[in-house]
C-alpha positions as CSV (number, residue, x, y, z in Angstrom):
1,X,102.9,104.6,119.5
2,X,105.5,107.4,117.9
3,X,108.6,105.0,118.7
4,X,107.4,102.4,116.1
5,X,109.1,102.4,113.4
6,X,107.1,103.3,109.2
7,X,106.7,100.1,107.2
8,X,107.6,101.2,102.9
9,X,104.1,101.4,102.4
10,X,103.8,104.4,105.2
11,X,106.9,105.7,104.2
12,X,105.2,106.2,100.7
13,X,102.2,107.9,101.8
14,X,104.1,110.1,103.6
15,X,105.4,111.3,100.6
16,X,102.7,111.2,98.9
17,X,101.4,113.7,101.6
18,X,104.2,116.1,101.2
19,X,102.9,117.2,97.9
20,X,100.8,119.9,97.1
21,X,96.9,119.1,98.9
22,X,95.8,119.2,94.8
23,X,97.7,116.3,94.2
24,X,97.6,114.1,97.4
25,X,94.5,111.7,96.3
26,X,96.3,111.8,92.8
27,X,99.5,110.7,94.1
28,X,97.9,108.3,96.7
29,X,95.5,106.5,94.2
30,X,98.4,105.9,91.6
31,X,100.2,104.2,94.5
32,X,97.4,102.2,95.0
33,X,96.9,101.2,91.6
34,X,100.2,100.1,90.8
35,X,100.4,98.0,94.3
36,X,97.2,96.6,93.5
37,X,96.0,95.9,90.7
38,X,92.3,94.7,89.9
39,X,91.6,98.0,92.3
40,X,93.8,100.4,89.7
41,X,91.9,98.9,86.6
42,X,88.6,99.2,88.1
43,X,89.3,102.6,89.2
44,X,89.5,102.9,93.2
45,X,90.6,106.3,94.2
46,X,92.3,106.6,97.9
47,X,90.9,110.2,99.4
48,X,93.0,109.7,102.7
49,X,94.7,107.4,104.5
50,X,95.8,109.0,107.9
51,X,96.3,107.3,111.2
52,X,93.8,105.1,112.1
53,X,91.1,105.8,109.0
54,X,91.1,105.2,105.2
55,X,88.6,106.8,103.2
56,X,88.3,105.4,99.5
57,X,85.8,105.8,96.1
58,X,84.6,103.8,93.5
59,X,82.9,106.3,91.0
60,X,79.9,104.4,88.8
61,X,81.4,104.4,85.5
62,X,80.6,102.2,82.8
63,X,83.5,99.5,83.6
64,X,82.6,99.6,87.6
65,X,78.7,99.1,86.9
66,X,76.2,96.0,86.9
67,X,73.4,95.9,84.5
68,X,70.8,98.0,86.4
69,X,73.5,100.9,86.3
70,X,74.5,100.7,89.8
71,X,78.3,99.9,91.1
72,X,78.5,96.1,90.7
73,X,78.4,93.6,93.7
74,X,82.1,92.9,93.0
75,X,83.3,95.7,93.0
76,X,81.6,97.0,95.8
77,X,83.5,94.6,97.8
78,X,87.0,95.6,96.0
79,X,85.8,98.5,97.6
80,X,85.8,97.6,100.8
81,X,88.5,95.2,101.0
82,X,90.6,97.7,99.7
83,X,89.8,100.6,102.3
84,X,90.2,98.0,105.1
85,X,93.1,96.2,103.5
86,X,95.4,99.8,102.2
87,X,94.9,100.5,106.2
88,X,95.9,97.4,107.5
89,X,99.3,97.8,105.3
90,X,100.1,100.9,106.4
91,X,100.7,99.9,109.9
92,X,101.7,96.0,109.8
93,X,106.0,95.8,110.0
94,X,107.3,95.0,107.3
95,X,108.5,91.5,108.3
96,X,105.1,90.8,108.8
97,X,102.7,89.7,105.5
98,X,98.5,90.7,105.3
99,X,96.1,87.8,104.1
100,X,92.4,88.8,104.0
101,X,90.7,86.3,105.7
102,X,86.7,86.6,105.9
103,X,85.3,89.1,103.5
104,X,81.3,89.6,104.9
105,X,79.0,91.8,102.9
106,X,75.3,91.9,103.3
107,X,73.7,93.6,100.3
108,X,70.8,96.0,101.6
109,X,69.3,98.3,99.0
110,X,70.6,99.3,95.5
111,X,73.0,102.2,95.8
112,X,73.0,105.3,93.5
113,X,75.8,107.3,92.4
114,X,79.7,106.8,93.5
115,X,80.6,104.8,96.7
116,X,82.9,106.0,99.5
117,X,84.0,103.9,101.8
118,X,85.7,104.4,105.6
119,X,87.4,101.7,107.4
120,X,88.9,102.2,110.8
121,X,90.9,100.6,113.2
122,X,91.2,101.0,117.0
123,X,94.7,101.5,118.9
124,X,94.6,98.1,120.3
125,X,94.3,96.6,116.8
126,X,97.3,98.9,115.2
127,X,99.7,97.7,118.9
128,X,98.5,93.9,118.0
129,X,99.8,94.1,114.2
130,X,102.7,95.5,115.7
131,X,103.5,93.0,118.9
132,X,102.3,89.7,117.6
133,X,103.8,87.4,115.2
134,X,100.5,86.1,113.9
135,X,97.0,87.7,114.3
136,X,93.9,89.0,113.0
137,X,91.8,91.8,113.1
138,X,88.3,92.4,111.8
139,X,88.4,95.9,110.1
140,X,85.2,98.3,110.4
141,X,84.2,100.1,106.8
142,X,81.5,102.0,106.1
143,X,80.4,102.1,102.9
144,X,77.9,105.0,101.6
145,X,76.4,106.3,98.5
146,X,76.1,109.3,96.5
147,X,72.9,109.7,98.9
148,X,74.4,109.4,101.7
149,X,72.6,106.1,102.1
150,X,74.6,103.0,103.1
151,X,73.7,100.2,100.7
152,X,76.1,97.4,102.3
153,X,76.6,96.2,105.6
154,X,80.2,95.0,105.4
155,X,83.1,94.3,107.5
156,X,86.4,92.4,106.9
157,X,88.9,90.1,108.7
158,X,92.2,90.5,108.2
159,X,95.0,87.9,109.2
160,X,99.0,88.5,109.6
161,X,102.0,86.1,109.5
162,X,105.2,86.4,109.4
163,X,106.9,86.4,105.7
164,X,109.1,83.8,105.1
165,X,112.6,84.6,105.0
């Protein structure tokens, strides 16, 4: 897969990789943030984003928390989507535009502490963003605890078209 060609948003990571290791998550979050939004404000951090694997947090502050103290339902999923959807954007072309489709997250057990969550992809899904027009792909992510225990089960789908012209 070396002859395919960086979309911006790899291009920028890349970058942001060339810094000093002390300021890589920095650089990579503040990306993230200003490319989306509702995930800067509520405070999603981007640890790495390398290849096939994203690995993102959501600290438990007060503005990411339900009323039992815990990181709320919402933005659990932000989580998630964002993991999954930051990875799916760093491979699909450029010509090409990401919808999420299906978002499913089973709530298991109240989580403590900060989240971190890890979404993969395989090789055959990165090749099928990158040889057909239109697809989909639905995006593994891990989401665990400051426990290490994993309070969601979630996974999302992930759609492409082409952008209009």
């Amino acid at each position: 897969m070396s002859n395919i060609k960086p979309n911006k948003l790899q291009r920028i990571v890349t970058k942001c990789y060339q810094l000093p290791k002390s300021l890589q998550a920095f650089a990579l979050s503040a990306v993230f943030g200003r490319v989306i939004k509702f995930a800067g404000t509520a405070g999603v951090e981007v640890l790495e984003l390398k290849g096939a694997r994203s690995v993102l947090r959501l600290k438990n502050r007060k503005k990411a928390q339900n009323h039992i103290g815990s990181v709320h339902a919402a933005a659990t999923g932000l989580l998630a989507e964002s993991a999954t959807g930051f990875l799916v954007g760093i491979h699909l072309p450029d010509s090409k535009l990401p919808l999420l489709k299906q978002m499913q997250i089973d709530y298991i057990k109240r989580s403590s502490g900060d989240l971190t969550a890890i979404a993969s992809l395989t090789d055959e899904q990165i090749a099928a963003m990158h040889n057909e027009d239109k697809g989909e792909v639905t995006v593994a992510v891990v989401i665990t605890d400051s426990v290490n225990i994993e309070p969601v089960n979630a996974k999302m789908t992930w759609a492409w078209i082409p952008k209009k012209r």
